[in-house]
TORTI-860408 format. One record per residue (C-alpha): residue in three letters; x negated, y negated, z negated. Coordinates in Angstrom, 1 decimal. Each point is the difference from the previous one (the first is absolute). Layout:
TORTI-860408
> residuo;east;north;up
> ALA;X;Y;Z
...
END
This chain:
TORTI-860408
> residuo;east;north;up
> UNK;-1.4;-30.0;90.6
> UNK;-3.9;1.1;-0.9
> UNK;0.0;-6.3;-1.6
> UNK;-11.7;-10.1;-6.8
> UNK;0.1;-3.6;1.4
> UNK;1.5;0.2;3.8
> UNK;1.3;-3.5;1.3
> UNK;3.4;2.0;0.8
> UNK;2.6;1.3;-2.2
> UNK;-0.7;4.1;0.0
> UNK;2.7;2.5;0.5
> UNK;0.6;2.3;-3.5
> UNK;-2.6;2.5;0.6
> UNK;-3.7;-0.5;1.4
> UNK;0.2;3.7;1.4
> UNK;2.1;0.2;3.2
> UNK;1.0;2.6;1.6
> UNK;-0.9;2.6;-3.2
> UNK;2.7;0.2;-2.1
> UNK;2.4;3.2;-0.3
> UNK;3.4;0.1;0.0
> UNK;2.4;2.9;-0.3
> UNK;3.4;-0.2;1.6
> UNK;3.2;0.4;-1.4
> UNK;1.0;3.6;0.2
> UNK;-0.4;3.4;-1.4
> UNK;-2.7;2.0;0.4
> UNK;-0.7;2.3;2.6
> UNK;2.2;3.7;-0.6
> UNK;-2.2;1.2;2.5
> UNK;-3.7;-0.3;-1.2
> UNK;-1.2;2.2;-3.1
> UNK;-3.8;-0.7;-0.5
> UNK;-2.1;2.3;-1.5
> UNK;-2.8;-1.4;-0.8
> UNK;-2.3;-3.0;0.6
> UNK;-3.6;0.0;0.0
> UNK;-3.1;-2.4;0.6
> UNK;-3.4;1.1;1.1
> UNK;-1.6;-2.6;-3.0
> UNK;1.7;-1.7;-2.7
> UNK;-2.6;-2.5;-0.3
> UNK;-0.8;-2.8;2.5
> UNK;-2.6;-2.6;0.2
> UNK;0.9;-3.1;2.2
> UNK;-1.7;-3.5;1.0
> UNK;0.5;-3.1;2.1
> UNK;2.1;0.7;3.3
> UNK;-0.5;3.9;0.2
> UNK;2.4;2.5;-0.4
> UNK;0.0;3.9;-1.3
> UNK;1.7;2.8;1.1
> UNK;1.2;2.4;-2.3
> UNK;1.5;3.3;1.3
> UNK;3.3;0.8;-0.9
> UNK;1.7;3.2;0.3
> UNK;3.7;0.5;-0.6
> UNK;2.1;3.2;-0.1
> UNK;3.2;-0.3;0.9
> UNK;3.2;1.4;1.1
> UNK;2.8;-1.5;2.3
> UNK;3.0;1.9;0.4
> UNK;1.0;-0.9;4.1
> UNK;0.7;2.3;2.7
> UNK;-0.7;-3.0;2.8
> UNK;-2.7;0.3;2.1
> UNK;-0.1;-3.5;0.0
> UNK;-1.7;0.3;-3.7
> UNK;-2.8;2.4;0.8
> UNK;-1.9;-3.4;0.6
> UNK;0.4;-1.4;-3.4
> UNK;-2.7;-2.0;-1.8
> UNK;0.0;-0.6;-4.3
> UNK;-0.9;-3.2;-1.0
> UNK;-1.0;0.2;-3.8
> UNK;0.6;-3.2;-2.6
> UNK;-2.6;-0.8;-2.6
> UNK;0.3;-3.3;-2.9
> UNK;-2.4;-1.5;-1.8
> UNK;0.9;1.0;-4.0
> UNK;-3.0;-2.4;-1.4
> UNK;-2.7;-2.4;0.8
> UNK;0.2;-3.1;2.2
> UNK;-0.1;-1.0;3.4
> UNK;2.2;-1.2;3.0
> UNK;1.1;3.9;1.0
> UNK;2.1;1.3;-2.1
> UNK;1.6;2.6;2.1
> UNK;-1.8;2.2;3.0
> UNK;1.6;1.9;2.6
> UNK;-1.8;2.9;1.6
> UNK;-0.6;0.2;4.5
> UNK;3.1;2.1;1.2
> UNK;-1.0;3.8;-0.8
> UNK;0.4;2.6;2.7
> UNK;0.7;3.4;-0.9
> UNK;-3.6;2.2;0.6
> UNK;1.5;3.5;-1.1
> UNK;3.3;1.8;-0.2
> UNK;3.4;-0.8;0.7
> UNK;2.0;-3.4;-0.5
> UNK;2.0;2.0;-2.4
> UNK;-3.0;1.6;-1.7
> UNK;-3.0;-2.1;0.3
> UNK;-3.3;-2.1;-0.5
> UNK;-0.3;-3.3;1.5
> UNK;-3.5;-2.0;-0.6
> UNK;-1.4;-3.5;0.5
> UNK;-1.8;-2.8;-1.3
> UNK;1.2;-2.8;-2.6
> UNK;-2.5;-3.1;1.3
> UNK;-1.3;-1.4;-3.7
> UNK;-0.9;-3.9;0.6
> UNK;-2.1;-1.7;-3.0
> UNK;3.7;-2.0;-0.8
> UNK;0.8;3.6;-1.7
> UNK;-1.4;-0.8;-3.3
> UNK;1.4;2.2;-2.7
> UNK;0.9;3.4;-0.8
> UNK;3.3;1.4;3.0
> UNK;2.0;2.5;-0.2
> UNK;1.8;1.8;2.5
> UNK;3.6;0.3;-0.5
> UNK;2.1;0.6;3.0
> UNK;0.2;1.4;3.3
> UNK;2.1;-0.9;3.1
> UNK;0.2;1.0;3.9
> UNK;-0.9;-2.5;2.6
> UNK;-1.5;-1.6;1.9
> UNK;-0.9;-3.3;-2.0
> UNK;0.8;-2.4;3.1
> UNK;3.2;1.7;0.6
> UNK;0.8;-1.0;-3.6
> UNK;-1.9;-2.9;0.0
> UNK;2.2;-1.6;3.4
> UNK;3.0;0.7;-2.3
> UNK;-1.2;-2.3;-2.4
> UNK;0.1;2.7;-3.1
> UNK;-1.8;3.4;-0.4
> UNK;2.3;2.8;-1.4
> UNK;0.2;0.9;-3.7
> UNK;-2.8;2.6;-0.5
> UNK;0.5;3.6;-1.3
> UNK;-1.8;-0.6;-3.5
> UNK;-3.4;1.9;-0.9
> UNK;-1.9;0.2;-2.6
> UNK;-3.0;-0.2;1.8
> UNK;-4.1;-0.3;-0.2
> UNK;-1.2;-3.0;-2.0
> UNK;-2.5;-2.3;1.2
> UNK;-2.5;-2.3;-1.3
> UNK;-1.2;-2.9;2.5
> UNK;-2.6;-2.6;-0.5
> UNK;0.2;-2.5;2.3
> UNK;-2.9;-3.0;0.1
> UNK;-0.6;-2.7;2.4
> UNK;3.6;-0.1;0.9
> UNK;0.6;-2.9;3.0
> UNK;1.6;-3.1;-1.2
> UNK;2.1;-2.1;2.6
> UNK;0.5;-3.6;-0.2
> UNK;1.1;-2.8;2.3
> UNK;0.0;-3.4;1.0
> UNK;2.8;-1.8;2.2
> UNK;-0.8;-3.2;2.1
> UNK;1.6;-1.7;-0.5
> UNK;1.1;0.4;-3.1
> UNK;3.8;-1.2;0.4
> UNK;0.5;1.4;3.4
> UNK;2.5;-2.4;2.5
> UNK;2.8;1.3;1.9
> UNK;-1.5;-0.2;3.7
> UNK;-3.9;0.5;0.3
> UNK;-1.5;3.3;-0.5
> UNK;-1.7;0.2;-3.3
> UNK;-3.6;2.6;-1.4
> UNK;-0.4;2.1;-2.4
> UNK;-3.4;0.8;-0.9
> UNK;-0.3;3.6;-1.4
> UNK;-2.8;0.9;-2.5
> UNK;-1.1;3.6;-1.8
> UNK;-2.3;0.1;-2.1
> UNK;-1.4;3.0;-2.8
> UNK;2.7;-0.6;-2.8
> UNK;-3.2;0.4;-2.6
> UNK;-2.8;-1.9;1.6
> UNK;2.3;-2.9;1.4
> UNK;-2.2;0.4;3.2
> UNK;0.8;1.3;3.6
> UNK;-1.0;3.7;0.8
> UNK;-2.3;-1.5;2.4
> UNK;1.4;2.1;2.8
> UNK;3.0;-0.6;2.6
> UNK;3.3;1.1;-1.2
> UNK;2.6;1.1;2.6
> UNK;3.6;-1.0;-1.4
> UNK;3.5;-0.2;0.8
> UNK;1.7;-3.3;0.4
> UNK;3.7;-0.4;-0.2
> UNK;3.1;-2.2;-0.5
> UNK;3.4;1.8;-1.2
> UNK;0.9;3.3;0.9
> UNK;-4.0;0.8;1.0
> UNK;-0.9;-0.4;-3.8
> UNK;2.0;2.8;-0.6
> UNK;0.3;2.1;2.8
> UNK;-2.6;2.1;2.7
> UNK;1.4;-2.1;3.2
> UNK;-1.9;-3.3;1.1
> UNK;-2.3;-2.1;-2.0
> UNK;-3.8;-1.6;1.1
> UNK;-2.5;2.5;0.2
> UNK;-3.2;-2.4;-2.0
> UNK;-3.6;-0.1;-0.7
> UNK;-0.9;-1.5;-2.9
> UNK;-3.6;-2.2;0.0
> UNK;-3.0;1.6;-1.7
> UNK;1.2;-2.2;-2.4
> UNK;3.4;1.1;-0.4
> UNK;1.7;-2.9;2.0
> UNK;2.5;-0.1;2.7
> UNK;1.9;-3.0;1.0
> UNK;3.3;0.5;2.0
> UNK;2.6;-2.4;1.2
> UNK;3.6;0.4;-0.1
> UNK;2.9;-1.5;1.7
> UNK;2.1;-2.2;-2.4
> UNK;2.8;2.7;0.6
> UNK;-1.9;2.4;-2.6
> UNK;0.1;-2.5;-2.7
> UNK;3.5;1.3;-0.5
> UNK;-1.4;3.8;-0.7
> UNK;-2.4;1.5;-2.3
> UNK;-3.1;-0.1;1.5
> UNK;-2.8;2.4;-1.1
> UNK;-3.3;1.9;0.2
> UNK;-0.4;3.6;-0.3
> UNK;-2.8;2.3;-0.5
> UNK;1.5;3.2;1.3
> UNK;-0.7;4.1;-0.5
> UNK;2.5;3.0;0.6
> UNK;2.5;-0.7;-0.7
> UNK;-0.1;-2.8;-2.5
> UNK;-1.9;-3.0;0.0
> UNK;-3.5;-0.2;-1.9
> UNK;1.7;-3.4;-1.6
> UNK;0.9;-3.4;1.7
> UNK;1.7;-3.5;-0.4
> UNK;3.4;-1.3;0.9
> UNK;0.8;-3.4;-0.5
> UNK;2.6;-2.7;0.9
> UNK;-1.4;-3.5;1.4
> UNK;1.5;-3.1;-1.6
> UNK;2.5;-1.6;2.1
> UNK;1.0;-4.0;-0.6
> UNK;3.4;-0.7;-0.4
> UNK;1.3;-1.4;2.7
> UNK;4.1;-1.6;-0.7
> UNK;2.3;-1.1;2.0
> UNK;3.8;-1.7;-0.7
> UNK;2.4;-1.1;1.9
> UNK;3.4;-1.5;-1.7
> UNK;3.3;1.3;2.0
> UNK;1.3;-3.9;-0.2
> UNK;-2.0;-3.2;-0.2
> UNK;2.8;-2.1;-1.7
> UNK;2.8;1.6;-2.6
> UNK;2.3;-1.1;-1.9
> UNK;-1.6;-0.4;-4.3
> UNK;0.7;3.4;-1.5
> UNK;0.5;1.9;3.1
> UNK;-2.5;3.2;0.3
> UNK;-2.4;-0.1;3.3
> UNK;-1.3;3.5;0.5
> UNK;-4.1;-0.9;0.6
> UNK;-1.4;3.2;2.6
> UNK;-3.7;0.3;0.1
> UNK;-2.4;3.0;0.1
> UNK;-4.0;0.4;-1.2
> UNK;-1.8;1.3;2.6
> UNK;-1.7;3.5;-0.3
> UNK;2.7;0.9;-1.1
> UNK;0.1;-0.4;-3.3
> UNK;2.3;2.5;-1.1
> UNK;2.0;-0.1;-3.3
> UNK;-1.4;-3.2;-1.2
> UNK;1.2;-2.7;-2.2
> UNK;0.5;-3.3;1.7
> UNK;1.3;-3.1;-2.0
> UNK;1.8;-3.2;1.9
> UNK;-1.5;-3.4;-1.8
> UNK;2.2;-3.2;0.0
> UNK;-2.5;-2.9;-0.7
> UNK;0.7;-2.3;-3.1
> UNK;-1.4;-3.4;-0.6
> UNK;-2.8;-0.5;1.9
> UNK;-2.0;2.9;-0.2
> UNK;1.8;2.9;-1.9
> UNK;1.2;3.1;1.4
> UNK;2.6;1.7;-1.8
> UNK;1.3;3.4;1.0
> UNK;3.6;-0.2;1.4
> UNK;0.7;4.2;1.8
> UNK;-2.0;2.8;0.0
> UNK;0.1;3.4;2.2
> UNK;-2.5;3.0;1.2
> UNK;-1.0;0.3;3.0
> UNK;2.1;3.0;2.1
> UNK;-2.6;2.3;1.8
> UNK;-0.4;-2.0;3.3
> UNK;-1.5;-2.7;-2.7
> UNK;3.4;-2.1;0.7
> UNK;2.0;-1.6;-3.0
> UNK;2.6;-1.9;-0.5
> UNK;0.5;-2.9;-2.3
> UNK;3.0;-2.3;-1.3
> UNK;-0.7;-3.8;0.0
> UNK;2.9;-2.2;-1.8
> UNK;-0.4;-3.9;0.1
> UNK;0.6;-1.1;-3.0
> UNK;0.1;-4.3;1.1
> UNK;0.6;-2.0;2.6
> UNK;-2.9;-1.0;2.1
> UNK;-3.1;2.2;1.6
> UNK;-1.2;2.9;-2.4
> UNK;-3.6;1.2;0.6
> UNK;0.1;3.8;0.1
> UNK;-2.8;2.4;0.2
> UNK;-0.9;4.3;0.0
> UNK;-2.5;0.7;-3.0
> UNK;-1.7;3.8;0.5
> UNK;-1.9;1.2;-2.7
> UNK;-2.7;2.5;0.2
> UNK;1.6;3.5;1.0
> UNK;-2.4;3.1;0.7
> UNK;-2.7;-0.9;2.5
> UNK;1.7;-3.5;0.4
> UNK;-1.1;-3.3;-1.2
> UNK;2.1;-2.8;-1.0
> UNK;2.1;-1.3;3.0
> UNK;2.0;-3.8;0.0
> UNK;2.3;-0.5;3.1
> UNK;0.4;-3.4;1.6
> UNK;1.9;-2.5;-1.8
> UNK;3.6;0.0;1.4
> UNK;3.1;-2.7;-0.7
> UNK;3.5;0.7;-0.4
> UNK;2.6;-3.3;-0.3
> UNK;2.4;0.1;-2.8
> UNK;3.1;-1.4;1.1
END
């Protein structure tokens, strides 16, 4: 897949939708490439602009199906120094402007964002198109090159922030996430309206669906989600073709929410009681301990277990006297999910 302060816990990478990947398998037999070329090697890039440098590839692909006449190049460039959220760039899908698909040039831009700080090289080329690959979930291994070098500075770039409200977000009402972008060097707004991508899950990653935003002059927007996509990365994205400019993902913090429910009320001392319960969300693959209560206000850990995907688990409760035993479910912080405490529930030892 192409992935500060926020009161939210973020998702690995600040950049969504901009990373490369490269699928498992060999690469192409087909595609022998020439050369690559760039019409400037030297790029000069600031706030939320972009650049387009010209790239020419020739190539050869050994087909006899129609079908390929129509192929497109798509050309692979990594940053080999210097600093910046991009460290990869991926050319537009190149058509081919002269000769055949099995002896040819294909041409196109590479869109240079100021996040391209650093000296790039070009080292691979592979046919398209990118959404094709990009549906798949993986881009094909590239045919390597030892391509053009260039040298990008990038100033201004846009920083993205966020604020949720509230902060811990229920299960129920919808919740807001206030958006912010600001000039990464000044710490101020660009002072003009920013049009952005919102999304939750898939969309952060992928072309299909998403909010269509302005931003304020001030490089504010507000937007309200249902409490659904507190379950999903939510994020902001700052797109170009075909990778984003930069964005934000983030996952909202979720309470934790236990239940437990013994299988018997009353057992026999030293018979096991399986305890079912499940922390809402879910809460997948988390550690949940069962709590016996000693004295008068000591709670000792008795069974633990992880919650199975669904958030479900499964605990064993043994009396160990005679009488009413005060039991409860103790969640501890897990991911995006706060400490959780179930009711207090009584089995009878017998």
């Amino acid at each position: 897949m192409w992935g500060h302060r926020v009161v939210a816990a973020l998702v690995a990478s600040a950049v969504v939708g901009t990373g490369i990947t490269a699928a498992d398998a060999a690469v192409d037999p087909k595609l022998t490439v020439t050369s690559v070329t760039a019409d400037r090697t030297t790029i000069a890039v600031s706030g939320l602009n972009t650049v387009p440098v010209k790239l020419t590839v020739a190539a050869k692909y050994d087909t006899a199906n129609p079908d390929d006449n129509n192929l497109v190049l798509l050309v692979y460039i990594k940053r080999i120094s210097g600093t910046g959220p991009m460290s990869q760039l991926l050319s537009t899908d190149l058509p081919r402007t002269s000769g055949t698909v099995q002896n040819g040039v294909w041409s196109g831009p590479v869109h240079i964002p100021s996040t391209a700080n650093g000296t790039y090289k070009v080292y691979g080329v592979s046919y398209g198109p990118y959404f094709t690959w990009q549906a798949g979930g993986m881009l094909p291994d590239p045919t390597p090159v030892d391509g053009p070098t260039l040298t990008i500075t990038g100033t201004h770039q846009p920083k993205v922030t966020a604020k949720v409200t509230p902060a811990v977000v229920p299960f129920g009402p919808n919740y807001t996430i206030t958006w912010a972008i600001t000039d990464r060097t000044t710490g101020k707004p660009y002072g003009t309206r920013v049009r952005a991508l919102l999304g939750v899950d898939n969309q952060c990653a992928e072309e299909a669906g998403g909010a269509n935003v302005l931003t304020t002059t001030g490089g504010l927007v507000s937007y309200s989600y249902p409490s659904s996509a507190g379950e999903s990365i939510n994020c902001l994205r700052i797109k170009s073709t075909p990778l984003d400019i930069t964005g934000l993902g983030l996952a909202v913090i979720r309470p934790g929410v236990v239940s437990a429910v013994p299988s018997k009320t009353s057992a026999t001392v030293g018979t096991i009681v399986p305890v079912n319960g499940s922390v809402l969300g879910p809460a997948a693959f988390c550690p949940v301990l069962l709590q016996r209560l000693y004295g008068a206000s000591q709670w000792r850990g008795v069974s633990t277990a992880k919650t199975r995907q669904s958030g479900r688990y499964t605990v064993s409760a043994q009396p160990a006297y005679k009488g009413l035993i005060p039991y409860r479910v103790y969640f501890p912080k897990c991911g995006r999910y706060l400490v959780g405490v179930s009711r207090v529930f009584y089995i009878r030892g017998l």
